[in-house]
N, C-alpha and C positions, 0 to 999 in steps of 0.2 A: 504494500500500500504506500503511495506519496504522498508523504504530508503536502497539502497543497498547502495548509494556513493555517497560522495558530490564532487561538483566542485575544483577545482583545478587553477582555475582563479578567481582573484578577479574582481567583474561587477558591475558596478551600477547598480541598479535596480532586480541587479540578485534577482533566484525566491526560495533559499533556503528555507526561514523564510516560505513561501506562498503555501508549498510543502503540510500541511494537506490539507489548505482549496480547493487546486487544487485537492487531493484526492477524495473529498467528491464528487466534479463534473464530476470527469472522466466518460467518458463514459461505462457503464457494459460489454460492450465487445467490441471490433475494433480488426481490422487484422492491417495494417502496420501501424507505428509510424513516424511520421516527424516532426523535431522542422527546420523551415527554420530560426529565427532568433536566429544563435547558443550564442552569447554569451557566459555566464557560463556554461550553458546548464545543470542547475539544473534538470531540470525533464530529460533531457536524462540519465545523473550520476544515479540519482533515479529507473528509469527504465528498464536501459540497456536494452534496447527492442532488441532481435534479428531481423537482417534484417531490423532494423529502421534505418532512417536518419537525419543524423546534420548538416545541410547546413548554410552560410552565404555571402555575398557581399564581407565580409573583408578577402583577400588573407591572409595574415599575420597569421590570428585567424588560418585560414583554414590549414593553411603550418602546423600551431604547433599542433592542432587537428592530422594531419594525422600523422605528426613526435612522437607524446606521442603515439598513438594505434600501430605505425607501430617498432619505433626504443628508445625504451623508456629509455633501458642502454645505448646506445648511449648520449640522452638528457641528461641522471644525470651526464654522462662524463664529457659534455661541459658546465653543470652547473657549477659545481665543481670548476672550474678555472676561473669562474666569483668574482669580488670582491664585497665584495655589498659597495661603497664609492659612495659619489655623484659626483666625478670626473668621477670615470668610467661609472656611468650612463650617465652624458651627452656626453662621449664619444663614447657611445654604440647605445644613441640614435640619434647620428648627420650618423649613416651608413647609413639612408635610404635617405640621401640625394644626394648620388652617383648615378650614371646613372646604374650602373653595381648590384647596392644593389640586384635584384632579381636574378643576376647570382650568388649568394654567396650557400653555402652549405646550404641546406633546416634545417637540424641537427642543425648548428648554426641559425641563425634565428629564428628558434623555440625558442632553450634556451634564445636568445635574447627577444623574445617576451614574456618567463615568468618571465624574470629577472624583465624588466621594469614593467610587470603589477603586480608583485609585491613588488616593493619598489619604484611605482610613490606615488605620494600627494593623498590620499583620494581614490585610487584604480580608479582614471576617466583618463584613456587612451584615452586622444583627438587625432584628427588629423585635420591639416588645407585642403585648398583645394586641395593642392599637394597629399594628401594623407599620410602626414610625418607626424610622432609623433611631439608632443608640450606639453605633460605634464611634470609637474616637480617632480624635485627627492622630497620622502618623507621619510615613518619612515624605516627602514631597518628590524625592530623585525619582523612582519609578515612576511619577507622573508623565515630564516631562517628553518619555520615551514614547507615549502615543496621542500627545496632545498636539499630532501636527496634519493636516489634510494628506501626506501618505498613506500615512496608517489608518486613516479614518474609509479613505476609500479603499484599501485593499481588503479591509473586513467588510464592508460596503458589497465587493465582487464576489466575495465566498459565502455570500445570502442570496447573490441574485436568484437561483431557482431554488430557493427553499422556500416552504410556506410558513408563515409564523402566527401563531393563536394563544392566545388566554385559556386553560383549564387544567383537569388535573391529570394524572395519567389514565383515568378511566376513559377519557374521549378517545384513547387510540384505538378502542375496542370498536368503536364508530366507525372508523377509518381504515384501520390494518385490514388485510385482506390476507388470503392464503398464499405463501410463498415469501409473504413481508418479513423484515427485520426491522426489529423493533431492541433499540439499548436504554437498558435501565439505569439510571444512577441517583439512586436516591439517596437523602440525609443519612449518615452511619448510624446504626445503633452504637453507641459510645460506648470504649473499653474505661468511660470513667462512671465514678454515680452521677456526676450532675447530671447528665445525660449530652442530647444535640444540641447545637447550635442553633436558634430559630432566624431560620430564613427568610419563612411567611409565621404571620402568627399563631395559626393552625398547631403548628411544632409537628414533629414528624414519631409516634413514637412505635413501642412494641406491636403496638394492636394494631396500625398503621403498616408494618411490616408484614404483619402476617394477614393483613387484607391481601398486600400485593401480590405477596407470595399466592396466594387464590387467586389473584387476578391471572396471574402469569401461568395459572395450570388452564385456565380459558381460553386464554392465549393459544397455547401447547395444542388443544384439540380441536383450536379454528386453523391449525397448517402454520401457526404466526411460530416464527424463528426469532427468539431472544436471547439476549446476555444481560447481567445482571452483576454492577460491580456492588460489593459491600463491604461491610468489617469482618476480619475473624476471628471473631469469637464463636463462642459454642450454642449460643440461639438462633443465628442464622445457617450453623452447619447442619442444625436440626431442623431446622424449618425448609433448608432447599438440598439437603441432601442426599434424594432422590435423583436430584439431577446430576449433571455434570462440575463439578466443585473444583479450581482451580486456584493455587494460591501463589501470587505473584507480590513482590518485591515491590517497594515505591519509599518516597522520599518526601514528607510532607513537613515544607516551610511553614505555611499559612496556619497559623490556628491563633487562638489569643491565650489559650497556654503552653508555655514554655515546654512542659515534660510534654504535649502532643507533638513536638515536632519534633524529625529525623526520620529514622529509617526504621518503617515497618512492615509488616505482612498484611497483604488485603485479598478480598477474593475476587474471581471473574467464575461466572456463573453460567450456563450454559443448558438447553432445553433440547441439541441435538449435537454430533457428532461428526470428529473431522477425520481424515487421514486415517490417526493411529485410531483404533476401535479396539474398546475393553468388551470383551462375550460375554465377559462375565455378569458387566451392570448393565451391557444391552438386555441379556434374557430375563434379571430382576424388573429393568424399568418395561420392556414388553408385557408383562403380566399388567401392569398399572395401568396400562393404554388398552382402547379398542385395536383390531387390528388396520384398519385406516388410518388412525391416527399414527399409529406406531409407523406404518410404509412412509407417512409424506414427510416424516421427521427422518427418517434413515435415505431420505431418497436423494434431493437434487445439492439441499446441504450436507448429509451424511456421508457421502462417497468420495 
């Protein structure tokens, strides 16, 4: 796979670094491409899949996704006359506390939502229950590197054929069709007690996981091809261990605590089968399946 382009927001957990080892498992052929949790949307950047889609829960993310594919000189405009100070930051970020904040210019907003994600603390753009930003101002350098009309339209060109919408991951079920690939990257269940990070206010948690995990066996029986990155720990080894379970290596700068970052173990998750074929957890996961289902997963991906 060519990386054609990388992100343009900084993400915790984003899947830059994690972009071979997700290579290795793509599936050998699929028709439509969907990332419902867009995030950085590293593999979308990578792929620019025509006709694929970038969905997410969080308006905000979704506003500036459509304002960079749709109005992208416009955005460096309004960049432009941004100052990167931590006065202006928290002045920037107290707008979403106005009733009227979502009647503002979509254009601004956007530039507002790449300002702060890139010169918040450690790149973790929280939000409390209101749904209002609460991270704090941090280094200004990485700002600099994408606040210039190159960069602004090169992420511009690797949306042109993506479709981009508001909702949650449940609308792909709407849309996926048989043969589709569909990547998961949802919120980690945290190896701490505080627990996730909130991204939207919703918060993402156990019961949240183990909806998906049901979602993603729906998935499995409508022909839909998925991967699933997460944490590894022992709830999610249990909860998607049926399937294909792979644990790959990564390197996580961003978080807003210190012992979360460096180098650790995460999974890539898998609902069918590449190259090397195990008989062993093909004949267990055959028994779980109808035998239709079971063929279209072993068939145009599996071989």
């Amino acid at each position: 796979m060519e990386i054609k382009s990388k992100p343009i927001l900084r993400w915790p957990g984003g899947k830059t670094q994690l972009l071979s080892d997700i290579q290795m498992l793509l599936p050998q052929e699929y028709r439509g491409f969907h990332e419902p949790f867009a995030g950085g949307g590293a593999l979308t950047f990578a792929l620019q899949p025509l006709g694929g889609y970038l969905s997410d829960l969080n308006p905000e993310l979704i506003n500036f996704y459509r304002v960079l594919k749709q109005k992208p000189q416009v955005l460096a405009g309004h960049l432009s006359n941004l100052r990167i100070e931590d006065k202006h930051f928290y002045d920037l970020r107290a707008k979403d506390r106005h009733h009227a904040f979502l009647k503002l210019c979509p254009v601004w907003r956007a530039a507002r939502f790449l300002f702060i994600n890139r010169t918040c603390f450690n790149g973790v753009m929280r939000v409390n229950r209101m749904g209002q930003l609460n991270c704090s101002y941090g280094s200004p350098i990485v700002a600099a590197r994408v606040f210039n009309t190159d960069s602004i339209m090169a992420a511009s060109l690797a949306l042109k054929g993506v479709r981009i919408y508001e909702g949650s991951y449940e609308c792909v079920e709407g849309k996926a069709e048989e043969g589709d690939f569909v990547y998961f990257d949802p919120p980690y269940v945290s190896v701490r007690p505080a627990g996730t990070i909130g991204y939207t206010e919703r918060g993402f948690g156990l019961n949240d996981q183990a909806q998906l995990a049901r979602f993603c066996g729906k998935l499995t029986k409508k022909g839909v091809y998925w991967m699933m990155s997460n944490a590894n720990v022992p709830f999610i080894k249990r909860l998607l261990g049926h399937y294909n379970v792979h644990e790959v290596s990564a390197r996580r700068s961003l978080s807003g605590c210190a012992a979360s970052r460096g180098k650790i173990t995460e999974l890539l998750v898998t609902n069918y089968w590449l190259r090397i074929i195990d008989y062993e957890t093909i004949s267990l996961f055959s028994i779980l399946l109808d035998d239709d289902c079971f063929a279209r997963l072993c068939g145009g991906a599996g071989r």
